[in-house]
N, C-alpha and C positions, 0 to 999 in steps of 0.2 A: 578126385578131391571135390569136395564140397565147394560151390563160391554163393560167401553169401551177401554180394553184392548188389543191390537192391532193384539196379537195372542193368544189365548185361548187351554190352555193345559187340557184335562181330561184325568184321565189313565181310560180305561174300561176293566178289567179283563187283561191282558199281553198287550192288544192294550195301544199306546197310542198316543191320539186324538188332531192331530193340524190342529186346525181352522182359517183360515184368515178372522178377524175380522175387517173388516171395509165396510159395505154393501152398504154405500150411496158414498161411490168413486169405486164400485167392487171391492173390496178388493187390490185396489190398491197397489203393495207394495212398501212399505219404507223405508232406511236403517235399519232403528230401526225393524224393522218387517224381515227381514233379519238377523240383528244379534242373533233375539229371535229366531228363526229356526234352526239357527247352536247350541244352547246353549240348546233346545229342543233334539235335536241328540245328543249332546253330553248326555243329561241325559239318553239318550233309547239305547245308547252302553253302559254306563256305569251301568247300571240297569239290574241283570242279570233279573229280575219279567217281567220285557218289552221281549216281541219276538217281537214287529210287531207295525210301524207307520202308521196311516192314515190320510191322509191330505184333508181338504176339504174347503170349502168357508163360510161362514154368508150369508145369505140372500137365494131370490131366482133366483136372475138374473145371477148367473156365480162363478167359483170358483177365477177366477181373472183376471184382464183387462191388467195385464203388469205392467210395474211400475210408477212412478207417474211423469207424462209426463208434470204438471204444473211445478214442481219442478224442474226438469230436464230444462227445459225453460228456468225457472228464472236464471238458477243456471250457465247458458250458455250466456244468456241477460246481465250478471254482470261477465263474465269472469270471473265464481267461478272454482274451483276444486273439490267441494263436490259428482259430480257425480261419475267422477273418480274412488274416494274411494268405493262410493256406488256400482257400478260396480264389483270391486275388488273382492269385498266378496260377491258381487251377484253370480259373473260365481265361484267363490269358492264355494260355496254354491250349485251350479247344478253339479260341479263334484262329491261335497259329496254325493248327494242324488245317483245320477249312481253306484257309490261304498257303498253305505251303507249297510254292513254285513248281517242285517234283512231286513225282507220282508217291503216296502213301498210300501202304497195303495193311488196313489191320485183318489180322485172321480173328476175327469173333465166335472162338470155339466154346464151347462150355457156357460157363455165367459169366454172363456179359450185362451188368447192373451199375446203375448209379454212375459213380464216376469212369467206371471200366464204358460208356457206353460214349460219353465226353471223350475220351480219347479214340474212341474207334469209328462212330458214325458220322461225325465228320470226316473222315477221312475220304480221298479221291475214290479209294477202292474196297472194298467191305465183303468182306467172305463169311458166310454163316456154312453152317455145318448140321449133322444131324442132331449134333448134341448140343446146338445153341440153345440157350435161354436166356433172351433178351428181354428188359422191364426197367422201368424207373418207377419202384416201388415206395414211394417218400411218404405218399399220404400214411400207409400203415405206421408207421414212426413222428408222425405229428412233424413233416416237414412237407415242403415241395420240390417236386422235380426242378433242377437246374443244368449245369454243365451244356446248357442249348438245349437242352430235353424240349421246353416248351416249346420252340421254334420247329424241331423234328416232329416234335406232336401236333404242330398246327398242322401242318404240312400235309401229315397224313390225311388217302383219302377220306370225303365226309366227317363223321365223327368218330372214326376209328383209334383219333389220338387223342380226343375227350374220356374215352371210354376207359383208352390203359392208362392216361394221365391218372384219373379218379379212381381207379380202383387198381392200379399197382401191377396186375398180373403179367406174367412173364408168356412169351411169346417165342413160337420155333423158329424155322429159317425162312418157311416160304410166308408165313406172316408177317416175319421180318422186313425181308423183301416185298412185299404189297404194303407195307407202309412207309416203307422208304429209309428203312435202318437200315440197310444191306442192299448191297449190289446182286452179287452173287451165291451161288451153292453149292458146296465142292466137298466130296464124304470127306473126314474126319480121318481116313485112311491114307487118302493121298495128299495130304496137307506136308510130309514132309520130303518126298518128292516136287511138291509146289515150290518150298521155301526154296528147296536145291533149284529147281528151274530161275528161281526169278533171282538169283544169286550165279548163278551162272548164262542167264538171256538163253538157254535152251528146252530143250524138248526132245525126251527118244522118238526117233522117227520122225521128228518135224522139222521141217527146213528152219532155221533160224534167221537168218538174212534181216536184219530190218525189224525183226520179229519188236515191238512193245511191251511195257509190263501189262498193260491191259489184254495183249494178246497174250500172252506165257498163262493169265488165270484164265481167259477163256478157252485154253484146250485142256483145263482139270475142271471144268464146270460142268454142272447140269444141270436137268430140273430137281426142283426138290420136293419130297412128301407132299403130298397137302396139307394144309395149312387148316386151320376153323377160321378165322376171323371171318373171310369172302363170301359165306353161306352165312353168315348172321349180321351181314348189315343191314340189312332189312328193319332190323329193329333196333341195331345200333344208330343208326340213322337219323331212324324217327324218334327216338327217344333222350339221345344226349343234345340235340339240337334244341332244346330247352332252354330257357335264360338263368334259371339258376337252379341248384344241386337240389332243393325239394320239390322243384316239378321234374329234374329227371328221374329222382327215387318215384314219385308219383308215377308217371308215365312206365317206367320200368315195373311197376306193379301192376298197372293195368293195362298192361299190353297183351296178358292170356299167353307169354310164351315162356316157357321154365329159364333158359339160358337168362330173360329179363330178369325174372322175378328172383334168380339167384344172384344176380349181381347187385340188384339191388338190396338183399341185404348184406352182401358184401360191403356195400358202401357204408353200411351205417355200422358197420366196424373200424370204420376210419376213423380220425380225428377228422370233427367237425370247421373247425376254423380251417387246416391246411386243405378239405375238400372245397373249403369257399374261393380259395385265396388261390390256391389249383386251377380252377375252372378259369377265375379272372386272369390268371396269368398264360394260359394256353390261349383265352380270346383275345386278351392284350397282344402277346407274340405276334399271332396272325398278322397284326397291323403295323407291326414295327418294320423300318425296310433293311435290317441286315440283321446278321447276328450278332455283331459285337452290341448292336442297343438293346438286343433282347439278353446277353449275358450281364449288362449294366444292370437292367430289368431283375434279375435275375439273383445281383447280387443284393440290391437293394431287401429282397421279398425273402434270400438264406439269410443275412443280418437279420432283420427282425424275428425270424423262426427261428434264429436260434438264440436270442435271447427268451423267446415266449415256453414256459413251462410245458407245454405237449412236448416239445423234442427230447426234451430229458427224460422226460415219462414212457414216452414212447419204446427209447431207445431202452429202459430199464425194462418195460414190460414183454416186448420182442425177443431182445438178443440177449439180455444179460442175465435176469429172471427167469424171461421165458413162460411167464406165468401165463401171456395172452391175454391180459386182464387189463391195461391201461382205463387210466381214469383221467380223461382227455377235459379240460378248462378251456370255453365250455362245453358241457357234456351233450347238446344236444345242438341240429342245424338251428333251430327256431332262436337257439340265445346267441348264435353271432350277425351281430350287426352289420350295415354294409358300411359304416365308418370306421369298424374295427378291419374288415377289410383292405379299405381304401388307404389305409395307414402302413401296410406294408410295399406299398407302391409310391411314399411319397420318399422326397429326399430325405436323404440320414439325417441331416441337419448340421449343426456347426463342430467343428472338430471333428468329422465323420470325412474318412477319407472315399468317396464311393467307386468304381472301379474305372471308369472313365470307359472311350470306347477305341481306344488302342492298344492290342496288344503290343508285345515286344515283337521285335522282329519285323519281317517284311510283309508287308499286307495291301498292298498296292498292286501285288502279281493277280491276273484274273487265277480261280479255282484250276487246279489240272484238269486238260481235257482227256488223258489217256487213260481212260476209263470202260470198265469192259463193256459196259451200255454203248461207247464210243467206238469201240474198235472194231469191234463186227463185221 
């Protein structure tokens, strides 16, 4: 029988198993799928029998596409306030998992975007697979990356997370991992012998005694594929390290290497305001000291993008249309100003409630150390 319940809890021996249940949108998520997540957590801190959450997807295409970007549309189309909310308790929701006492396993199989990346790469433990494709692709729909994106993108080495920031493109498992989305690499085959292992603390043929969750995913790990990014920072480097998005289209033009000269005009298929407001908000992050002020950040910079007419456009011309043709306000880097900028960073203002920098829940516990970088 079918359940078409929107997150799916199993407890497996001290694990206990959240599924993002909805396979024919990728697990699209929704506020209601959000608030069952926090209410999930709260049951596995409050449970001493639970040591250890893992989070995975339905289907076989991806453990989630981000959040539900029709909704968001409409919800934008009608001068609603429902995303807002949903927001709210989204980037609430990614600071909890970053602070969650116990060990969290998300397995990042498939597409792993937008908000499917908020609930995974914060997490203690991070499994990419062969079939990942990980991206926070915002600019192409006239938004910015959020969910901590920007804070994971500073992070990355050099300018490797200026690069996916601005131009959206999605990335396999060992790129993954050399940026810092992902822990580990584990085929896509034995992912469901993983779940059984870490749901029952064993392993065929391995001693178990003591055994950690960080150990249970390091005896299904290995290396993975190569990666592109590690051979092209050379010019990633030199080029996004730029102060603003028309000297790195510049530079990436005259740098004499094809991978530049295609991304750059990659770029200028973007909406122009979200690549300004992008760039500030990845060099902003860098400087912020935690993530709950880069999600405040964050949420300040989604409010005003989704008031501003690119998201709507965007999201028509993308996903709904399909036409490929957005006609982004304004249409060019040279007509956004750096005050129009600066605006989506400043406070909401009055009767604006902004997200403050506490999630719900516990966040006073340091990060989990049982990590398979740790357990070795």
């Amino acid at each position: 029988m079918n359940d078409d319940r929107p997150v799916l809890l199993e407890t497996r021996g001290a694990c206990l198993h959240l599924t993002l249940n909805r396979p024919r949108a990728l697990n699209a998520l929704s506020h209601t799928m959000v608030r069952l997540l926090h209410e999930a957590l709260d049951r596995a801190e409050r449970d001493e029998a639970i040591d250890s959450v893992l989070l995975s997807g339905a289907g076989d295409r991806g453990l989630c596409a981000g959040g539900d970007i029709r909704a968001l549309h409409d919800d934008a189309r009608s001068s609603g306030r429902a995303s807002l909310d949903f927001w709210r308790d989204e980037y609430r929701l990614n600071a909890r998992i970053a602070r969650f006492s116990k060990p969290y396993v998300a397995l990042m199989d498939g597409i792993v975007m937008g908000g499917g990346v908020g609930v995974s790469a914060h997490a203690g433990i991070r499994v990419v697979t062969e079939r990942s494709r990980v991206a926070m692709p915002e600019t192409a729909i006239g938004f910015v990356p959020d969910v901590g994106g920007t804070r994971l993108l500073a992070s990355a080495p050099g300018e490797l997370g200026t690069h996916l920031a601005l131009t959206g493109r999605s990335i396999g498992a060992a790129d993954a991992v050399l940026c810092g989305l992902a822990d580990r690499y584990v085929p896509a085959r034995l992912l469901p012998a993983l779940t059984e292992a870490l749901g029952e603390r064993s392993v065929p043929g391995a001693s178990v005694e003591g055994m950690s969750v960080g150990g249970v995913v390091e005896r299904f790990a290995t290396e993975p594929p190569a990666g592109e990014l590690a051979a092209q920072r050379g010019w990633i480097d030199a080029c996004y390290a730029a102060d603003t998005v028309e000297e790195i289209v510049r530079q990436l033009r005259d740098s004499g290497v094809a991978e530049a000269e295609a991304a750059a005009d990659e770029l200028l298929t973007k909406a122009p305001l979200a690549l300004k407001v992008t760039l500030a908000a990845v060099r902003r992050a860098a400087r912020l000291e935690s993530l709950e002020a880069v999600l405040a950040q964050e949420f300040r910079v989604s409010s005003r993008a989704f008031e501003h007419p690119d998201f709507v456009e965007g999201v028509r011309a993308r996903i709904i249309d399909k036409d490929n043709a957005p006609q982004w306000k304004p249409g060019s880097l040279a007509e956004v100003g750096d005050e129009e900028v600066a605006r989506f960073f400043a406070p909401l203002g009055p009767g604006a409630q902004e997200l403050g920098t506490t999630p719900p829940g516990p966040t006073d516990a340091p990060r989990p150390t049982d990590t398979p970088a740790q357990a070795g």
